[in-house]
C-alpha positions as CSV (number, residue, x, y, z in Angstrom):
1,X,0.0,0.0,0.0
2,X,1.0,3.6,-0.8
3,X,0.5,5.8,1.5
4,X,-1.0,9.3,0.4
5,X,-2.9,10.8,3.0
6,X,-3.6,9.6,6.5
7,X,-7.3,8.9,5.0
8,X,-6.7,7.8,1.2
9,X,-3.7,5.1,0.4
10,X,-3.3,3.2,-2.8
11,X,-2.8,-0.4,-3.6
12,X,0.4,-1.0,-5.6
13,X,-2.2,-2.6,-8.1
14,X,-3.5,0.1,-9.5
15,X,-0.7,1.3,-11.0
16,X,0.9,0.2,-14.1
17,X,4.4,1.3,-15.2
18,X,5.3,1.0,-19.4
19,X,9.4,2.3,-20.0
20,X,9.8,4.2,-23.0
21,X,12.7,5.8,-25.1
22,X,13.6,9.4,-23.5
23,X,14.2,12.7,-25.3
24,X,16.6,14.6,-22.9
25,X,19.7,13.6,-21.0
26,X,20.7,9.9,-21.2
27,X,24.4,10.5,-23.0
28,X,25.5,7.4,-25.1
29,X,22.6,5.0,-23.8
30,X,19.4,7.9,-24.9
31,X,18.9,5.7,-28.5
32,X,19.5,2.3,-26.3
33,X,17.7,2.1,-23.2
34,X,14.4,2.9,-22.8
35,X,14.8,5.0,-19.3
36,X,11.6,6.9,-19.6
37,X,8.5,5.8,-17.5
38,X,4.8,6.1,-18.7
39,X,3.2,5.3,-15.2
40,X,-0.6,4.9,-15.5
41,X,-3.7,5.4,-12.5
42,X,-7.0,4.4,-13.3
43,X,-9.0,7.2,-11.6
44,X,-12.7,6.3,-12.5
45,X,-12.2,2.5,-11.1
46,X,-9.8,3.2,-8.0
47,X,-11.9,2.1,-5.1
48,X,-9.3,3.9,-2.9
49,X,-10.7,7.2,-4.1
50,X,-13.6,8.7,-2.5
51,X,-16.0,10.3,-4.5
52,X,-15.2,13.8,-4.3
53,X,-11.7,13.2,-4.3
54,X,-11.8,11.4,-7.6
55,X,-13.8,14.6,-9.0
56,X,-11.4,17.3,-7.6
57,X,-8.8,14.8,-9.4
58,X,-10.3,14.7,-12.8
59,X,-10.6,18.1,-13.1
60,X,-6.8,19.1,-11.9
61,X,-5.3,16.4,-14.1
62,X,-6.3,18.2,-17.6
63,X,-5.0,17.1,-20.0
64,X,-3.1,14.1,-18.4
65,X,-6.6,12.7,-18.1
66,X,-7.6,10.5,-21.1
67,X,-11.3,10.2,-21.9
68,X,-11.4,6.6,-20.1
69,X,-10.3,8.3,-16.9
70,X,-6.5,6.9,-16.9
71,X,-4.1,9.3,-15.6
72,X,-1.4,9.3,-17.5
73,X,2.6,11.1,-16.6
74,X,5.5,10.6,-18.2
75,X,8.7,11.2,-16.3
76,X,12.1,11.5,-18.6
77,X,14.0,14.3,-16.3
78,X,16.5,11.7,-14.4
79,X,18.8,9.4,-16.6
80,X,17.7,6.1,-15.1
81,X,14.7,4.5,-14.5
82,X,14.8,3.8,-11.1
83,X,14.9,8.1,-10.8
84,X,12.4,8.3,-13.2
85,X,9.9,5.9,-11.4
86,X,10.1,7.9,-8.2
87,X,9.8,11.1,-9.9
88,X,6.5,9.3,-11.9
89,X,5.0,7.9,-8.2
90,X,5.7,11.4,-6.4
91,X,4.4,13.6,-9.3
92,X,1.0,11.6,-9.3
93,X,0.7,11.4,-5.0
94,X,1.2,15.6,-4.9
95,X,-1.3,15.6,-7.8
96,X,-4.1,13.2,-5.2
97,X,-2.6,15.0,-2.5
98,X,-3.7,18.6,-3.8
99,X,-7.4,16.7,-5.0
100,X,-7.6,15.7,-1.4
101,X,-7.5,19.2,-0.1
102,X,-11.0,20.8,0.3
103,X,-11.1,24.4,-1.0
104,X,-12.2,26.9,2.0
105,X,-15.7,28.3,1.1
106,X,-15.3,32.5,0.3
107,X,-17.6,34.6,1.7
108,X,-18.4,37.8,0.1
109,X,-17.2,40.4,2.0
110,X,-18.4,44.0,1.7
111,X,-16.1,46.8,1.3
112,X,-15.7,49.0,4.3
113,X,-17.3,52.7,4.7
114,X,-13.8,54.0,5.2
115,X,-12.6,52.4,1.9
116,X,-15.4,53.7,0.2
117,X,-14.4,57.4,1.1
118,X,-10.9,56.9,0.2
119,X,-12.3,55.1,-3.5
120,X,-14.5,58.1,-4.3
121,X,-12.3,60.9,-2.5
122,X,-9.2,59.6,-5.1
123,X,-12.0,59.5,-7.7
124,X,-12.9,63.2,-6.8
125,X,-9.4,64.6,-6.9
126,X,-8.5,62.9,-10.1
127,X,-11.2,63.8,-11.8
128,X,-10.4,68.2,-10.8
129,X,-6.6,67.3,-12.1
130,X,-8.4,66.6,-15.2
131,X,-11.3,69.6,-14.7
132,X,-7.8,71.9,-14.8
133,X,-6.3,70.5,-17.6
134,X,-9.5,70.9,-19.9
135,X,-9.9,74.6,-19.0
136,X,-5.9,75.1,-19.6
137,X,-6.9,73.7,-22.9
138,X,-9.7,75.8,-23.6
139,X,-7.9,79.0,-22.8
140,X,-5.1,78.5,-25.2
């Protein structure tokens, strides 16, 4: 088990791991090994997910969502693959971790009465800076 939260941890299970040919650094070995990691997470069928979870997940994922409800991230930054596999399993946990993380609720505020003054004073002395400049303009 993979451990994500203190209230949402995966089963090793659910995800899949394909190694693919990396663009980037990988000197000599780049066009021989295939160091890059396509790690996969089935979101829609993960019964580790709770249901909110799994919707605050599908909409931060974007476009690494495919229409089947796979996540899908590619890590190629490291040389190896045992670098790349890490950087794979920790990209996808901060991506749960931040779906697991309940937005506060905003309530509207109004403006106070002594902001209001200050808006409409500034909006008063801007607007004589101008009133002078137009009469200068009219008496040349």
């Amino acid at each position: 088990m993979i451990r994500v939260t203190r209230h949402i941890a995966l089963d090793e299970s659910e995800i899949a791991e394909s190694f693919i040919r990396a663009s980037g650094p990988g000197g000599q070995n780049v066009n021989k090994l295939s160091t890059a990691v396509q790690l996969r997470f089935d979101a829609r069928q993960s019964p580790s997910l709770p249901e909110e979870v799994r919707a605050r997940l599908e909409r931060l994922a974007g476009k690494r969502l495919t229409r089947e409800g796979v996540i899908v991230i590619t890590a190629q930054r490291h040389r190896t693959r045992e670098r790349n596999r890490e950087d794979a399993l920790e990209r996808l946990l901060a991506l749960i971790r931040q779906a697991a993380e309940r937005q506060a609720v905003r309530h509207p505020t109004r403006p106070t009465q002594a902001s209001r003054r200050r808006r409409l004073e500034g909006k008063r002395r801007r607007s004589g800076v101008k009133n002078l400049r137009r009469d200068q303009i009219d008496r040349d």
